[in-house]
Z-matrix of the N, CA and C atoms (Angstrom, degrees):
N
C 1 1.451
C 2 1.524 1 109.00
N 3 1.517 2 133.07 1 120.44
C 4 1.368 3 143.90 2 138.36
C 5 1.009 4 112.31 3 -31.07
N 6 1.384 5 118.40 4 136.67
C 7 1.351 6 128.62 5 144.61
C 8 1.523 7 127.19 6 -56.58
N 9 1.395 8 126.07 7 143.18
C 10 1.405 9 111.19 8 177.35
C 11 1.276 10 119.40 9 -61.13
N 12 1.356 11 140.39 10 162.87
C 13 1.434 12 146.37 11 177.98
C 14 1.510 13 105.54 12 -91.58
N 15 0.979 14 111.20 13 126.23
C 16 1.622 15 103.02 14 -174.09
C 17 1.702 16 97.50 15 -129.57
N 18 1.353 17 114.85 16 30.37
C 19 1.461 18 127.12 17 -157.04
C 20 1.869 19 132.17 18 17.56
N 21 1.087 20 104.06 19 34.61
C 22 1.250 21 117.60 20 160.64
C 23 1.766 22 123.85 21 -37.51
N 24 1.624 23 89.62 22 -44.98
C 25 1.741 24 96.86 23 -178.51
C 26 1.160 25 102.24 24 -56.99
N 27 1.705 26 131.05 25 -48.49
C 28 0.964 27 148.81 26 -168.60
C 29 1.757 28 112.39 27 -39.78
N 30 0.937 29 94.37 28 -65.61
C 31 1.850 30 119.65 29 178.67
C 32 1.242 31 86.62 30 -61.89
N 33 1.248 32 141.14 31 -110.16
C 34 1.615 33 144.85 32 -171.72
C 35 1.631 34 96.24 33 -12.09
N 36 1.236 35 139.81 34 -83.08
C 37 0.979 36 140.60 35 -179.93
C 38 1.644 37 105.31 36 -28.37
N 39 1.171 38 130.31 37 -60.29
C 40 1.587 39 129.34 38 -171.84
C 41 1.635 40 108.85 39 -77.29
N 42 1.407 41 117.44 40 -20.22
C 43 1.386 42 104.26 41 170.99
C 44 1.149 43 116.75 42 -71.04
N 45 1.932 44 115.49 43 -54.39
C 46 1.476 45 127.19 44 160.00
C 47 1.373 46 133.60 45 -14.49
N 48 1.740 47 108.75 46 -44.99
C 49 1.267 48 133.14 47 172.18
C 50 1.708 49 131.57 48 -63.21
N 51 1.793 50 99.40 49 -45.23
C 52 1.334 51 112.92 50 161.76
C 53 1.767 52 116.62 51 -65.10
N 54 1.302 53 105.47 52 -56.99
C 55 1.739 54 121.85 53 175.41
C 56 1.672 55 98.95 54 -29.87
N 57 1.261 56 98.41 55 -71.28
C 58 1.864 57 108.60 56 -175.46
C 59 1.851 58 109.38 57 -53.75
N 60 1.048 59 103.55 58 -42.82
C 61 1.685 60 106.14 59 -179.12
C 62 1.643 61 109.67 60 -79.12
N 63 1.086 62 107.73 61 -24.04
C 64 2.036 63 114.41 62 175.97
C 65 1.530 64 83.99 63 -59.16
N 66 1.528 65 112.65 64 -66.43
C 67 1.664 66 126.12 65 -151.27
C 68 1.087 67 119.40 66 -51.34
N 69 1.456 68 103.13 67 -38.06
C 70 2.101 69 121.30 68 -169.06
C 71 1.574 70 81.92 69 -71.60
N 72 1.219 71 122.78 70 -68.23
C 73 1.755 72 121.31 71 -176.59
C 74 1.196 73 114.84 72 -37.04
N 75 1.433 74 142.12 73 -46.68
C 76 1.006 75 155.45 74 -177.76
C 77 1.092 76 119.31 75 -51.77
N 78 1.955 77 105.31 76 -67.42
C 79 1.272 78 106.28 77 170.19
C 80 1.647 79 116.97 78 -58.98
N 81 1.114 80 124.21 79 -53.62
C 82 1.656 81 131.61 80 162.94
C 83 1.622 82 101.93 81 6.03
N 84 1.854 83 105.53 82 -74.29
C 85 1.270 84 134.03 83 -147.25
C 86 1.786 85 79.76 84 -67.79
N 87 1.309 86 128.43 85 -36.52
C 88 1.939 87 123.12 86 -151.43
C 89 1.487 88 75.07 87 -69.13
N 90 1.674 89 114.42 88 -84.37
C 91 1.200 90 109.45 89 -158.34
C 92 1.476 91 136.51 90 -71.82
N 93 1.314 92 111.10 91 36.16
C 94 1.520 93 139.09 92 144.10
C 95 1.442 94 131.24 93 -57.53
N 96 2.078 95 84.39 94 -57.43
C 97 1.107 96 96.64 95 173.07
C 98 1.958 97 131.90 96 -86.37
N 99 1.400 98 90.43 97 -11.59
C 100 1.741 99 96.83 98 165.53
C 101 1.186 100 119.75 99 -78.22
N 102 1.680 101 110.88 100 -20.00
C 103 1.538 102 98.47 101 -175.83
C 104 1.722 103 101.65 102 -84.06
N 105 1.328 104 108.75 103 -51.43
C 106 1.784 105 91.70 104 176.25
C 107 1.586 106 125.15 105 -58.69
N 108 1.406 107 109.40 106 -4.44
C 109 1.901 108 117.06 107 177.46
C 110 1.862 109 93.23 108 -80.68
N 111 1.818 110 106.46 109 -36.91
C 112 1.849 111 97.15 110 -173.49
C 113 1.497 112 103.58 111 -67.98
N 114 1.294 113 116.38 112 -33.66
C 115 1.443 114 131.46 113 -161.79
C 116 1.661 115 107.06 114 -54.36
N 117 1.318 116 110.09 115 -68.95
C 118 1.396 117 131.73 116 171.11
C 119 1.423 118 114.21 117 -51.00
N 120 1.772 119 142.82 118 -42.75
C 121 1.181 120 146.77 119 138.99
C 122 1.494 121 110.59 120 -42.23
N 123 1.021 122 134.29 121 -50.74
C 124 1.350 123 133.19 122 -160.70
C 125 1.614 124 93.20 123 -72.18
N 126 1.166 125 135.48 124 -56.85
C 127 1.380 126 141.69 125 157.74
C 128 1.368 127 135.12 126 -18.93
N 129 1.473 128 101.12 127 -50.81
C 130 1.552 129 145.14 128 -172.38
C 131 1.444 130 105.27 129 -99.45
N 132 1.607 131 139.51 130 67.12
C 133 1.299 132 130.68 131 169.74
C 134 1.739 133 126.01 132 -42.54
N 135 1.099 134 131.84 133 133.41
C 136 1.485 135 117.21 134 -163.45
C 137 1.698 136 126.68 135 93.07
N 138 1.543 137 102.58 136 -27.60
C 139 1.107 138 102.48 137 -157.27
C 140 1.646 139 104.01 138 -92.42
N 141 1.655 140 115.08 139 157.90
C 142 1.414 141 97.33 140 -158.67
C 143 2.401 142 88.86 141 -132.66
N 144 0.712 143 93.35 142 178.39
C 145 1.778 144 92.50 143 172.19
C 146 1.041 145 105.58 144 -44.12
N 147 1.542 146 117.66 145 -60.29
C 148 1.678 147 112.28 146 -158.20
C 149 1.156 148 124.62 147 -79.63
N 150 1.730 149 123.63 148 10.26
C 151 1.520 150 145.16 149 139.87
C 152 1.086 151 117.89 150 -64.91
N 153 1.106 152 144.31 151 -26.30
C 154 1.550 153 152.23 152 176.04
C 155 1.710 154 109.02 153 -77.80
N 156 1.392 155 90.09 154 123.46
C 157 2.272 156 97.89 155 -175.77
C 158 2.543 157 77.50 156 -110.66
N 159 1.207 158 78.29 157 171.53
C 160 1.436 159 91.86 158 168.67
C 161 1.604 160 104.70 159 -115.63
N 162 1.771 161 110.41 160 147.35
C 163 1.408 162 109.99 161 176.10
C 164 1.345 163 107.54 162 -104.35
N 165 1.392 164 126.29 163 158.31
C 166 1.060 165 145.06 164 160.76
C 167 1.368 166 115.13 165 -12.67
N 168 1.184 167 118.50 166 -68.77
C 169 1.602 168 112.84 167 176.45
C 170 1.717 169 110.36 168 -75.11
N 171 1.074 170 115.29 169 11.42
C 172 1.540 171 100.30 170 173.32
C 173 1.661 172 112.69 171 127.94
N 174 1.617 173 102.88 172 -50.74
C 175 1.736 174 111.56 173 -172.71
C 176 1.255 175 114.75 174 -43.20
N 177 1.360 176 125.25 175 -154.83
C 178 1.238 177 128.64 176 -176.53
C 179 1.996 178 97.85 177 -150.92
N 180 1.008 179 84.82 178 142.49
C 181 2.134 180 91.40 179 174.40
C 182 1.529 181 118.42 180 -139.31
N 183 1.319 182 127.54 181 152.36
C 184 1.471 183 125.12 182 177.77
C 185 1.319 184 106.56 183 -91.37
N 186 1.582 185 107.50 184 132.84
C 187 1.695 186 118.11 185 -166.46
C 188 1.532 187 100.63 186 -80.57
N 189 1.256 188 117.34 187 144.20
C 190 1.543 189 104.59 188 156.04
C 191 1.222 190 116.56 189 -80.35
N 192 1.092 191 113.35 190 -169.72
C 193 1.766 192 140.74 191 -143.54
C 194 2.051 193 101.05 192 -68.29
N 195 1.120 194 80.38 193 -52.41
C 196 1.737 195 93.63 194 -177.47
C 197 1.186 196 102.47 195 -80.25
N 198 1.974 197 144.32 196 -39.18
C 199 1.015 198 108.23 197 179.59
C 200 1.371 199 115.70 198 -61.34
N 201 1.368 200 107.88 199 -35.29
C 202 1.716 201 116.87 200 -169.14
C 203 1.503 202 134.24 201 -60.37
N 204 1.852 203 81.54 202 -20.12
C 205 1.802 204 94.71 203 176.62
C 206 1.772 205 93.69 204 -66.77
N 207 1.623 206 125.25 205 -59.01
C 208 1.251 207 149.93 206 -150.07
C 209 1.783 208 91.28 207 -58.08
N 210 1.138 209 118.83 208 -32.82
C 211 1.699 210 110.74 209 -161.23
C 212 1.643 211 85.56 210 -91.88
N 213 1.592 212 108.03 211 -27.12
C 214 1.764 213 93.76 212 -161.07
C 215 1.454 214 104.73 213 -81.06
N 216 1.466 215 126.22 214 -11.41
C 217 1.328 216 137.74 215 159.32
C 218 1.468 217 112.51 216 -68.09
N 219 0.857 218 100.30 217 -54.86
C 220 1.928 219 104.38 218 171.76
C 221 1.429 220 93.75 219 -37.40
N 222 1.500 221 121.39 220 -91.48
C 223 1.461 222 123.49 221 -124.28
C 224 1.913 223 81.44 222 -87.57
N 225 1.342 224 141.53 223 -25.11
C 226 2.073 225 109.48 224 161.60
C 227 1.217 226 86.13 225 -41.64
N 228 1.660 227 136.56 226 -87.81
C 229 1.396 228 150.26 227 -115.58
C 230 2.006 229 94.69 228 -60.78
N 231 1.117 230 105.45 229 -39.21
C 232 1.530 231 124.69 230 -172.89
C 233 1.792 232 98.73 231 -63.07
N 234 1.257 233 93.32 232 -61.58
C 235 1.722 234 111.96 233 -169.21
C 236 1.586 235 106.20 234 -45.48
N 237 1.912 236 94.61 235 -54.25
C 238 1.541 237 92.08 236 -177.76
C 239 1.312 238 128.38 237 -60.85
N 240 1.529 239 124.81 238 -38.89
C 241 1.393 240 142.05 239 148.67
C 242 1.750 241 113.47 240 5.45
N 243 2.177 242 80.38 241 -73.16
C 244 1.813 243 87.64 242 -157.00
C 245 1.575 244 80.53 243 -86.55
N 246 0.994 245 166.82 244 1.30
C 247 1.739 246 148.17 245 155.45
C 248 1.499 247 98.18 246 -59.30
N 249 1.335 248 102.77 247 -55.49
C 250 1.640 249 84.03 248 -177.00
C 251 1.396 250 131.83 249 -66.39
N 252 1.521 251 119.79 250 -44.06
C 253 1.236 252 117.15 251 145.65
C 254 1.376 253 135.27 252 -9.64
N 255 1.059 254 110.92 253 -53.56
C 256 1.838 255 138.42 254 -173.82
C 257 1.351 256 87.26 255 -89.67
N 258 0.985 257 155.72 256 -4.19
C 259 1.348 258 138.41 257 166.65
C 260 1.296 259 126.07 258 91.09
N 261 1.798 260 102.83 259 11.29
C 262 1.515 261 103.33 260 -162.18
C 263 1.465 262 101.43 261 -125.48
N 264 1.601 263 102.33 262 53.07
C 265 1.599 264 107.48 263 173.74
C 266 1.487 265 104.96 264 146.73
């Protein structure tokens, strides 16, 4: 004996469908943004991701020296945070 169909698959099936179509968009939007991060490096000899700040409208730019020290202080100061958090310091 089957169970009755109470179309459940149905629904699961159409959420599944949106989830996967959010995701493909999503990813879309990532590798948008890697190709203008290669674009700006490729431009920029030397220059690596973690030189790149994002601008206001979206682009991407190479930080100088002092902003870059200031973010690379940020994210230890950040790092140490969530270690400690986590219990591992």
């Amino acid at each position: 004996m089957r169970p009755e169909n109470i179309g459940v698959s149905t629904v699961d099936h159409n959420v599944d469908r949106v989830v996967g179509t959010r995701s493909r968009q999503l990813w879309e939007t990532v590798k948008g943004r890697q190709e203008k991060k290669k674009d700006v490096i490729r431009d920029n000899p030397g220059t690596t991701g973690k030189d790149l700040s994002i601008r206001p409208e979206g682009g991407y730019r190479v930080m100088d020296s002092k902003e870059r020290e200031r973010k690379d202080d940020f994210r230890t100061f950040h790092n140490q945070k969530l270690a400690k958090l986590a219990g591992g310091g």
